[in-house]
Backbone atoms as SQL, in Angstrom:
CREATE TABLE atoms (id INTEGER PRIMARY KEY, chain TEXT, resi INTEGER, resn TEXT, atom TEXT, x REAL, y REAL, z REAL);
INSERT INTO atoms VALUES
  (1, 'A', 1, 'UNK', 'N', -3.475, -29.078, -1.430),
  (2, 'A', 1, 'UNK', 'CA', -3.492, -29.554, -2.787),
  (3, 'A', 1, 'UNK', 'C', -2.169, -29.239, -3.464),
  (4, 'A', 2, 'UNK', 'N', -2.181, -29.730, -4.622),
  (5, 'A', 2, 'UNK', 'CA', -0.960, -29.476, -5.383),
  (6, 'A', 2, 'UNK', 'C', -0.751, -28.207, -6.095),
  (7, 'A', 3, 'UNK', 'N', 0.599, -27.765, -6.131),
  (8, 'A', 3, 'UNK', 'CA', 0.659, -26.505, -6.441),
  (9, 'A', 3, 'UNK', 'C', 0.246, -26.449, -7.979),
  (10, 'A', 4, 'UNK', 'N', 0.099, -27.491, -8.802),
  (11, 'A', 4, 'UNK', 'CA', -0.745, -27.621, -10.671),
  (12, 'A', 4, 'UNK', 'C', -1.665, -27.478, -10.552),
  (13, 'A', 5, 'UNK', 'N', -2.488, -27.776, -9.805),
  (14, 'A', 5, 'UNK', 'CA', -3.720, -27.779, -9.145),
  (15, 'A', 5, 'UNK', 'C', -4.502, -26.770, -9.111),
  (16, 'A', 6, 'UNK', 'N', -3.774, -25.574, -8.447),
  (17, 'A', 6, 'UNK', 'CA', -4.441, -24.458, -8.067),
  (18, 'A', 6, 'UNK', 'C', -3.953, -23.795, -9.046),
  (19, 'A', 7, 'UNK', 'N', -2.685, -24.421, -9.699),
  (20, 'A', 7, 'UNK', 'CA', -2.939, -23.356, -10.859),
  (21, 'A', 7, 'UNK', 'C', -3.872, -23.341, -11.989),
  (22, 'A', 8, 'UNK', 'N', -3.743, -24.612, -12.383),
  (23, 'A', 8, 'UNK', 'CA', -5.026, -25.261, -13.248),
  (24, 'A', 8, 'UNK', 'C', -6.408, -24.711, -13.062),
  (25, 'A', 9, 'UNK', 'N', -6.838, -24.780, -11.763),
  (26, 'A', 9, 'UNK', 'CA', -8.305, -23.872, -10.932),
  (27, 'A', 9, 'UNK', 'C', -7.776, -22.624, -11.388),
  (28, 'A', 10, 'UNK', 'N', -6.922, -22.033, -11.215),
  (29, 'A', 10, 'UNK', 'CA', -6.867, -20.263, -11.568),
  (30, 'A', 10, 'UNK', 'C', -6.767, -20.004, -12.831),
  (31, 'A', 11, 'UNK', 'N', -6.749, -20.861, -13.911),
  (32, 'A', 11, 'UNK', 'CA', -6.801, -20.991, -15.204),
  (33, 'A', 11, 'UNK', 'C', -7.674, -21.079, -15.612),
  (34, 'A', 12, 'UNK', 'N', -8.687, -22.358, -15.238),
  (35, 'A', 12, 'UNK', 'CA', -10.185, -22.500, -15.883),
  (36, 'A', 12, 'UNK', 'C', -10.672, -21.324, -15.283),
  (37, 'A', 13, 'UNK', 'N', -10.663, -20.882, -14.103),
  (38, 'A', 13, 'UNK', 'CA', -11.927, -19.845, -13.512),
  (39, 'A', 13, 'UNK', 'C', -11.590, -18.430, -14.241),
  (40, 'A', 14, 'UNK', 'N', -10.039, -18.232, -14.752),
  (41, 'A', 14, 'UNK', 'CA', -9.765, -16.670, -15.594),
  (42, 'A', 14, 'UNK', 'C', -10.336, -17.301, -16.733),
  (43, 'A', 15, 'UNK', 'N', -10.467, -17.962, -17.480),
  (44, 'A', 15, 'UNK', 'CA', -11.098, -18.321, -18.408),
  (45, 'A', 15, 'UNK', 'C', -12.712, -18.525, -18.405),
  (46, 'A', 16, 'UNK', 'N', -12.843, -18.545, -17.766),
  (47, 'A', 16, 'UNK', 'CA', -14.562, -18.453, -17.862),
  (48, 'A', 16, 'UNK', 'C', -14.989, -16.750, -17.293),
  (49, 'A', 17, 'UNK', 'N', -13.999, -16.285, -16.461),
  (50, 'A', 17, 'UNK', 'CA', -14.687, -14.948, -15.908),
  (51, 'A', 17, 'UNK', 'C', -14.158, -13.949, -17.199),
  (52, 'A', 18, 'UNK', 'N', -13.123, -14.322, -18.063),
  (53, 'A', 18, 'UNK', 'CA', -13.048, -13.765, -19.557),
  (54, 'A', 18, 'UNK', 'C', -14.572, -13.631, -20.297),
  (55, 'A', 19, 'UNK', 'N', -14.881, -15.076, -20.638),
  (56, 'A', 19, 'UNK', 'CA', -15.758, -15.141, -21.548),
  (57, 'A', 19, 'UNK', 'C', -17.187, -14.385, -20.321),
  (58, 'A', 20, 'UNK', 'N', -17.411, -14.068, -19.498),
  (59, 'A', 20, 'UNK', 'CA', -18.262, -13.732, -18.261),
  (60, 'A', 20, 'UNK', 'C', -18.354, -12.265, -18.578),
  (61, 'A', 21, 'UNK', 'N', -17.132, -11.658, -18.514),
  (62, 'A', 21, 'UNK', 'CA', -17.344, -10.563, -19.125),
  (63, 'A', 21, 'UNK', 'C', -17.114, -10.034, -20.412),
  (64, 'A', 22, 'UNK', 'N', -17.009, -10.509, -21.305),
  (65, 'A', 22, 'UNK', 'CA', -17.839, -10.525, -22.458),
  (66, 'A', 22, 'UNK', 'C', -18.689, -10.347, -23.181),
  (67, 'A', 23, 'UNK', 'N', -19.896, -11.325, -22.569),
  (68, 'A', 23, 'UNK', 'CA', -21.076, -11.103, -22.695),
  (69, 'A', 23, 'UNK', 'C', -21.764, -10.001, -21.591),
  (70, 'A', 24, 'UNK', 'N', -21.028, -9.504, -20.929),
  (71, 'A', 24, 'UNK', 'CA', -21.540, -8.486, -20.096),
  (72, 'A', 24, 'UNK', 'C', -21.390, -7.203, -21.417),
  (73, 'A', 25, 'UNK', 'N', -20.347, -7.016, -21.730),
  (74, 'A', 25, 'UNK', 'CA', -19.484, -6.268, -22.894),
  (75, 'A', 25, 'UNK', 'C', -20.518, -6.206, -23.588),
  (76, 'A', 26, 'UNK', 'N', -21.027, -7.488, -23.825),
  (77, 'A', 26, 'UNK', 'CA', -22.106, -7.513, -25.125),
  (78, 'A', 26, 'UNK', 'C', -23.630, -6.977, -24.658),
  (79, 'A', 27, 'UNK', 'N', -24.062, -7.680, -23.634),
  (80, 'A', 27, 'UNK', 'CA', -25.246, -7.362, -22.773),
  (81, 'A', 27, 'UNK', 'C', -25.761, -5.587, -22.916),
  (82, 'A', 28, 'UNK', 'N', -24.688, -5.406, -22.107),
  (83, 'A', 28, 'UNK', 'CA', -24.360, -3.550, -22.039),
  (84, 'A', 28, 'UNK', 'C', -24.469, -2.503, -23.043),
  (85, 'A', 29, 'UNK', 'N', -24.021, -3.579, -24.252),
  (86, 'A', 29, 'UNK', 'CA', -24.296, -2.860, -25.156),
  (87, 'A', 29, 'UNK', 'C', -25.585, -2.787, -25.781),
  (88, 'A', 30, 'UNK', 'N', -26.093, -4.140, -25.823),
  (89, 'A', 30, 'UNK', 'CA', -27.150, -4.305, -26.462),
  (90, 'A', 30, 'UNK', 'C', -28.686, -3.510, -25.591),
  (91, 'A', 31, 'UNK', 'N', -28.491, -3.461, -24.189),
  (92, 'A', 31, 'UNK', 'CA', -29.215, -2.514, -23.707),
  (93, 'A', 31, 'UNK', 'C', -28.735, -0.998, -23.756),
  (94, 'A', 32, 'UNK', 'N', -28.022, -0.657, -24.259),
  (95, 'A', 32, 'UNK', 'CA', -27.985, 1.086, -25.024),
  (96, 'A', 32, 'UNK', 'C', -28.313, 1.106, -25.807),
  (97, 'A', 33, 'UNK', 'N', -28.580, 0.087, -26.485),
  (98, 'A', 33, 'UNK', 'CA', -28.987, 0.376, -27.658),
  (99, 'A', 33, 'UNK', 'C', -30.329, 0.389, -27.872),
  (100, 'A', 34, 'UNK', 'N', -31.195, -0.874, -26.937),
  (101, 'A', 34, 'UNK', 'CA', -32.318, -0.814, -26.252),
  (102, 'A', 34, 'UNK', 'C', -33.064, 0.756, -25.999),
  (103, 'A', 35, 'UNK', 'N', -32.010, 1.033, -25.323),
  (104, 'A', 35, 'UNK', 'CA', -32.460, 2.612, -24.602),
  (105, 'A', 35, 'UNK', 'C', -32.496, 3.831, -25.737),
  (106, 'A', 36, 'UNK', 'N', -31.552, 3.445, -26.578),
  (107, 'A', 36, 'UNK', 'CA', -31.136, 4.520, -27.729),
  (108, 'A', 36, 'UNK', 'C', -32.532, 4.602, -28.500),
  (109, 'A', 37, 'UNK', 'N', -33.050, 3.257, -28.967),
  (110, 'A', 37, 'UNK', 'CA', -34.059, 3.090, -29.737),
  (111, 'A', 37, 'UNK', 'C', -35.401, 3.438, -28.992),
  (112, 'A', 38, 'UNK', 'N', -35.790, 2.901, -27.971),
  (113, 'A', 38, 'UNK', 'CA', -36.649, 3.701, -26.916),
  (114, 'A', 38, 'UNK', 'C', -36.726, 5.368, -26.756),
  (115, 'A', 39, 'UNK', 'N', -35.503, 6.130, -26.394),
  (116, 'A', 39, 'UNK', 'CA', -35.797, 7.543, -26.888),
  (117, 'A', 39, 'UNK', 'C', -35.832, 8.152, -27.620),
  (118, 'A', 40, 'UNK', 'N', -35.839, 7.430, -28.944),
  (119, 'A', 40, 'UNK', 'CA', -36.268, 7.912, -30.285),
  (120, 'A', 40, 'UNK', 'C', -37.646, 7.454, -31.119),
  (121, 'A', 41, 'UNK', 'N', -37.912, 6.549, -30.517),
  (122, 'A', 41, 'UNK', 'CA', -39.319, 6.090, -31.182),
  (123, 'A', 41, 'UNK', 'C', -40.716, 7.572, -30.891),
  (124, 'A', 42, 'UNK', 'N', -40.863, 7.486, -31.694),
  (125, 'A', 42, 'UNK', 'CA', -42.116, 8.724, -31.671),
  (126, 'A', 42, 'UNK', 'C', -43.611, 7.577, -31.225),
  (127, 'A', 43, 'UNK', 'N', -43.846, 6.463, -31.647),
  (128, 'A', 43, 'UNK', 'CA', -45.058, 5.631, -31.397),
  (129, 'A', 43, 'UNK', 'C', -44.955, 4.658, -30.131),
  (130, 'A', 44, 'UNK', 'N', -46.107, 5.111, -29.368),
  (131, 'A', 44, 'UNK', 'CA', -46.050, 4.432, -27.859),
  (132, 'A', 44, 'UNK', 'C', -45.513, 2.995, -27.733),
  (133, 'A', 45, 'UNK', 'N', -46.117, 2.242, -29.287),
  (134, 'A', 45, 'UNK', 'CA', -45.912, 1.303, -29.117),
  (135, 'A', 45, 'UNK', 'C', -44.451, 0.745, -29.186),
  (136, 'A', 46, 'UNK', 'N', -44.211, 1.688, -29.877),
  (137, 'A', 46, 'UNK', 'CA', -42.462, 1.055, -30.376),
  (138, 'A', 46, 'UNK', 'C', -41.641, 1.414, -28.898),
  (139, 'A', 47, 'UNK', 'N', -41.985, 2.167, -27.967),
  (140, 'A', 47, 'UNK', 'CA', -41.662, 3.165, -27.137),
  (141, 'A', 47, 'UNK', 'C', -41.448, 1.573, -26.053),
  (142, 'A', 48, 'UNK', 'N', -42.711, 0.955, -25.949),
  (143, 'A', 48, 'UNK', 'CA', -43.229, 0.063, -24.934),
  (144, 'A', 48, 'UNK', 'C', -42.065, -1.050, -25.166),
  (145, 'A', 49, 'UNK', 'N', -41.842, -1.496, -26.486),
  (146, 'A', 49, 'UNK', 'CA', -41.598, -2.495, -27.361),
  (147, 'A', 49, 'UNK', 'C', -40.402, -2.558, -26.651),
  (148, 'A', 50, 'UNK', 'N', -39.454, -1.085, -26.698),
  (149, 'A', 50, 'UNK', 'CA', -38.124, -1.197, -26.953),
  (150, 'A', 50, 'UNK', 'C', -38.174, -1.093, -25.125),
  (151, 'A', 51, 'UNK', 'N', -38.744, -0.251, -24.642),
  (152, 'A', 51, 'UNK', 'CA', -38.984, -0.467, -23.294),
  (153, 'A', 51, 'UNK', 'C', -38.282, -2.103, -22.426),
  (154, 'A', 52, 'UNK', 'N', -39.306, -2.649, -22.482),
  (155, 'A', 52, 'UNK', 'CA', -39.438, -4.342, -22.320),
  (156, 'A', 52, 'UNK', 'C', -38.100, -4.957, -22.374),
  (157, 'A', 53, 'UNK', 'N', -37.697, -4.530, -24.075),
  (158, 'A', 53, 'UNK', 'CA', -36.368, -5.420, -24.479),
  (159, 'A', 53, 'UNK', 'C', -34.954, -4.844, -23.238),
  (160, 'A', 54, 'UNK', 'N', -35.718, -3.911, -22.754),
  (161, 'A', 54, 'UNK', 'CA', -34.372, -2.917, -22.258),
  (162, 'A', 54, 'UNK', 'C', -33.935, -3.872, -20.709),
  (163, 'A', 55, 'UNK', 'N', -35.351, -3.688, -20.480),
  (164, 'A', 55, 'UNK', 'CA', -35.580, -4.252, -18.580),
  (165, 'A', 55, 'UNK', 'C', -35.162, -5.778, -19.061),
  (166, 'A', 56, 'UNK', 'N', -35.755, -6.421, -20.308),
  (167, 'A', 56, 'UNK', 'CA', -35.139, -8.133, -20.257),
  (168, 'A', 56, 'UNK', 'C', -33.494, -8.165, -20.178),
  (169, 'A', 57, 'UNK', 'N', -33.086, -7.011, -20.934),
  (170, 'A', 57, 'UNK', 'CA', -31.853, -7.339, -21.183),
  (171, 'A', 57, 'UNK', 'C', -30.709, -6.612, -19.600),
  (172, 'A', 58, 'UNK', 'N', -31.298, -5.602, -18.936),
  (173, 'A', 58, 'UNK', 'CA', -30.578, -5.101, -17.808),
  (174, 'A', 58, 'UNK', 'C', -30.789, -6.449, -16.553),
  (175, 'A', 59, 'UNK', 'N', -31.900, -6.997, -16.654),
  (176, 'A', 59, 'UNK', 'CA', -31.552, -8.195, -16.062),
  (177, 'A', 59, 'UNK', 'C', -31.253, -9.488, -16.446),
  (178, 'A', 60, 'UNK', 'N', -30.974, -9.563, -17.454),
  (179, 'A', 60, 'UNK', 'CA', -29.790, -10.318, -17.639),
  (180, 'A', 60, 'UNK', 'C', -28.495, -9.749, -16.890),
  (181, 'A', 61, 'UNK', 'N', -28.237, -8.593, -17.082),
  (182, 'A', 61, 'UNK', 'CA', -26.714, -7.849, -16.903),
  (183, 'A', 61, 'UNK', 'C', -26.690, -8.779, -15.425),
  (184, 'A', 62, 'UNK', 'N', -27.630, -8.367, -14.714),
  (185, 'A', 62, 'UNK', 'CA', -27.935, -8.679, -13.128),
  (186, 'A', 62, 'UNK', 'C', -27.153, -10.029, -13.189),
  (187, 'A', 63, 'UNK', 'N', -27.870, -10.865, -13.829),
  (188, 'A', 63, 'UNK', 'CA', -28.013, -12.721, -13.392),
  (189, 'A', 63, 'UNK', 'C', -26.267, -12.635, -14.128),
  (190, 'A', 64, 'UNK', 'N', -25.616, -11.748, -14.747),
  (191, 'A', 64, 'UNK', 'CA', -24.155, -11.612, -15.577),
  (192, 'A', 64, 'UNK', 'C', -23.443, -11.537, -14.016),
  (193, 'A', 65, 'UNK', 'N', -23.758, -10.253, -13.655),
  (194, 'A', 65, 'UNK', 'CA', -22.945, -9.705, -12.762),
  (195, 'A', 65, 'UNK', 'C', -22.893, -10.905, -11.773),
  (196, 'A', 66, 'UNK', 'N', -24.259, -11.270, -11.170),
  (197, 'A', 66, 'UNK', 'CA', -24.053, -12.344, -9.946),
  (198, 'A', 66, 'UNK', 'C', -23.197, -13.343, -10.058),
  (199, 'A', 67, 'UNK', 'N', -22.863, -13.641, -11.542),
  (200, 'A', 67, 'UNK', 'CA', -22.018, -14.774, -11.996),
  (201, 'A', 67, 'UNK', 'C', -20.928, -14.344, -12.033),
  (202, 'A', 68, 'UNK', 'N', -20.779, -13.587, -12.186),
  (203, 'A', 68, 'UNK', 'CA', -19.124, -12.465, -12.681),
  (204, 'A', 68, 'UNK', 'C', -18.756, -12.676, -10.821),
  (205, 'A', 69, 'UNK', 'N', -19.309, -12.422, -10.136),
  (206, 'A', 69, 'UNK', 'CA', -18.633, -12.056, -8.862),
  (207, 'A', 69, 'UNK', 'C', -18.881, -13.455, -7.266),
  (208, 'A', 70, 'UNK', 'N', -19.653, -14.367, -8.569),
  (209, 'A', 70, 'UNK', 'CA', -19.097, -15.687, -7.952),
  (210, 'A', 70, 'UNK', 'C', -17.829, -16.365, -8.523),
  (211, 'A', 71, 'UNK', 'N', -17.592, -15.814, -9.560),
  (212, 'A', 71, 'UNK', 'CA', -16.550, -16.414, -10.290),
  (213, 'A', 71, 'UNK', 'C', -15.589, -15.851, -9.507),
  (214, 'A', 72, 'UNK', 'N', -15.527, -14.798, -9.308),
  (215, 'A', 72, 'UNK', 'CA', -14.283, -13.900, -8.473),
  (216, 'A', 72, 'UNK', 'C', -13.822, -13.952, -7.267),
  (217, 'A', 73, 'UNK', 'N', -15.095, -14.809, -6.535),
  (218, 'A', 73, 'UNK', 'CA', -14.840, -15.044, -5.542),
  (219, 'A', 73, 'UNK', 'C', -14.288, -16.417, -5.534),
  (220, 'A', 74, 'UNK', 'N', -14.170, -17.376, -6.475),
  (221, 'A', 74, 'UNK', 'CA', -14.105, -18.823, -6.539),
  (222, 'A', 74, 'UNK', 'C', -12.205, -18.617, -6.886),
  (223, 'A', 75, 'UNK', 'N', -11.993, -17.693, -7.886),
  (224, 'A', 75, 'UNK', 'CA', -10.555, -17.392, -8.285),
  (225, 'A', 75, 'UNK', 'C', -9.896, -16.568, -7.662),
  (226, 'A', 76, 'UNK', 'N', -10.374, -16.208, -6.265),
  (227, 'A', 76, 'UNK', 'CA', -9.387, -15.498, -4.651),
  (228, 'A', 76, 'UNK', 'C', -9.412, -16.562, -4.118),
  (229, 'A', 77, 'UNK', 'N', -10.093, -17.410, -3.984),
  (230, 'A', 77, 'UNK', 'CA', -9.914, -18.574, -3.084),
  (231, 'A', 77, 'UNK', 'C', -9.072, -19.053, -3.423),
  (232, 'A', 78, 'UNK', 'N', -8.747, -19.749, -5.096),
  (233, 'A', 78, 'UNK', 'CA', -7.714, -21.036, -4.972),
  (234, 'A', 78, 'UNK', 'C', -6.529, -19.425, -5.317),
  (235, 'A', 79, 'UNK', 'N', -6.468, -18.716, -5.798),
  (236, 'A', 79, 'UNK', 'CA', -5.357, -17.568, -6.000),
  (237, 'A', 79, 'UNK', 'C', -4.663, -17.525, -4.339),
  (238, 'A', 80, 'UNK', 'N', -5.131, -17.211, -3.189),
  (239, 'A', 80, 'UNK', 'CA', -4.909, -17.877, -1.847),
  (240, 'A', 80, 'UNK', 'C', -4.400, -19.021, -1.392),
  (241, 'A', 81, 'UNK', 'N', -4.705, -20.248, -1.920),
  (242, 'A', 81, 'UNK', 'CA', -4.459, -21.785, -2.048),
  (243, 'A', 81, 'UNK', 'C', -3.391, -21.824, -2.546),
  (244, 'A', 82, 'UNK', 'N', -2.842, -20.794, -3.509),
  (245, 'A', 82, 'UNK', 'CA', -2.118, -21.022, -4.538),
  (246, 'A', 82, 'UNK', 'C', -0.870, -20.796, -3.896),
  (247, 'A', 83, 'UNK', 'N', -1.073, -19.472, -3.320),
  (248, 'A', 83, 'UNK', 'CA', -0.259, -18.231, -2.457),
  (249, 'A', 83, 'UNK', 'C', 0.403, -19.617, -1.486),
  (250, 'A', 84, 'UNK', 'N', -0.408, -20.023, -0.824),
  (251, 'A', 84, 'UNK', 'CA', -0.343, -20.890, 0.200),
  (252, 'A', 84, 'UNK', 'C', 0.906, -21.821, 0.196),
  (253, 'A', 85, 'UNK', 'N', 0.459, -22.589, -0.832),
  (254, 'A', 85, 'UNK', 'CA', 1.316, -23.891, -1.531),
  (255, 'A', 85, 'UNK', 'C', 2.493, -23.685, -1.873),
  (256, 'A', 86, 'UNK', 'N', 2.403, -22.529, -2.734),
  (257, 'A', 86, 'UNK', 'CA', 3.636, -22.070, -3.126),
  (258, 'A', 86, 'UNK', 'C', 4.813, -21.541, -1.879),
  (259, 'A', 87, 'UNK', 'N', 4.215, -20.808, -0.909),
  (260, 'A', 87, 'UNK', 'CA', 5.044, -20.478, 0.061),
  (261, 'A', 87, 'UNK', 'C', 5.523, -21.724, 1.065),
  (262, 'A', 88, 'UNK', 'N', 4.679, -22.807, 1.189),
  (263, 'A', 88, 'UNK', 'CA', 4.750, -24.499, 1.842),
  (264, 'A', 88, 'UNK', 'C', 5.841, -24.580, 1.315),
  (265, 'A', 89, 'UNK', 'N', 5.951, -24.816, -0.307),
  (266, 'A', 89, 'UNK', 'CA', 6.899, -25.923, -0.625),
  (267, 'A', 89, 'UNK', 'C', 8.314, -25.178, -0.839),
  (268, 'A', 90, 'UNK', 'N', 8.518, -23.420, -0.821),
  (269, 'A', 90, 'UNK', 'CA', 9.747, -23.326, -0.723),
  (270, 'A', 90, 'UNK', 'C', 10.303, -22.912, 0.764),
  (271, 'A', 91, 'UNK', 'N', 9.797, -23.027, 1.620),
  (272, 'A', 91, 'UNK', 'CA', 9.873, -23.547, 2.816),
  (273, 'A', 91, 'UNK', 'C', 11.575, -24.023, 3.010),
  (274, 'A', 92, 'UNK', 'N', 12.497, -23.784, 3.516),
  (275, 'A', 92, 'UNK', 'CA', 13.800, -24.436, 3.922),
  (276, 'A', 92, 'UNK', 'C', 13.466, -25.084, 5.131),
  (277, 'A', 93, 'UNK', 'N', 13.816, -26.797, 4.930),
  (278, 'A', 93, 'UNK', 'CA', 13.254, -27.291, 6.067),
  (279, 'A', 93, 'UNK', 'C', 15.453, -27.995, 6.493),
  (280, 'A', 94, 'UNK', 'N', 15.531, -27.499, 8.057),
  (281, 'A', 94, 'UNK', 'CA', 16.723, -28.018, 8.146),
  (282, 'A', 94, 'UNK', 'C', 16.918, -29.054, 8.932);
């Protein structure tokens, strides 16, 4: 492929594994806080409540991460491609 190409691919994919972790940033937080509120509740129920929100939100992190490290693997590939192309075309051909 063309060497714009792969750069273009290594552009959109740092750009999405930005915003990828991000919401991990955000995720992470929002389950400490989960947890924070869980070991302070004195009533079972609030205990249960904050419980729940904790496990919904650590798997999210999960279905984050699996995405985070397909992304990473998608932006070594063309980062490789890239490597590739670039070393092709300055090539001295005599």
């Amino acid at each position: 492929m063309n060497l714009a190409y792969e750069a273009a691919y290594m552009f959109i994919y740092a750009k999405k594994l930005q915003r990828v972790a991000d919401k991990l940033k955000s995720l992470s937080k929002d389950a400490q806080h989960h947890l924070l509120k869980h070991n302070t509740a004195q009533n079972p129920k609030d205990k249960e409540k904050h419980k729940n929100k904790h496990q919904k939100t650590t798997q999210k992190i999960q279905d984050v991460i699996k995405r985070h490290n397909e992304l990473l693997a998608k932006l070594h590939h063309h980062q490789l491609l890239f490597a590739s192309t670039l070393q092709h075309e300055h090539k001295i051909k005599v």
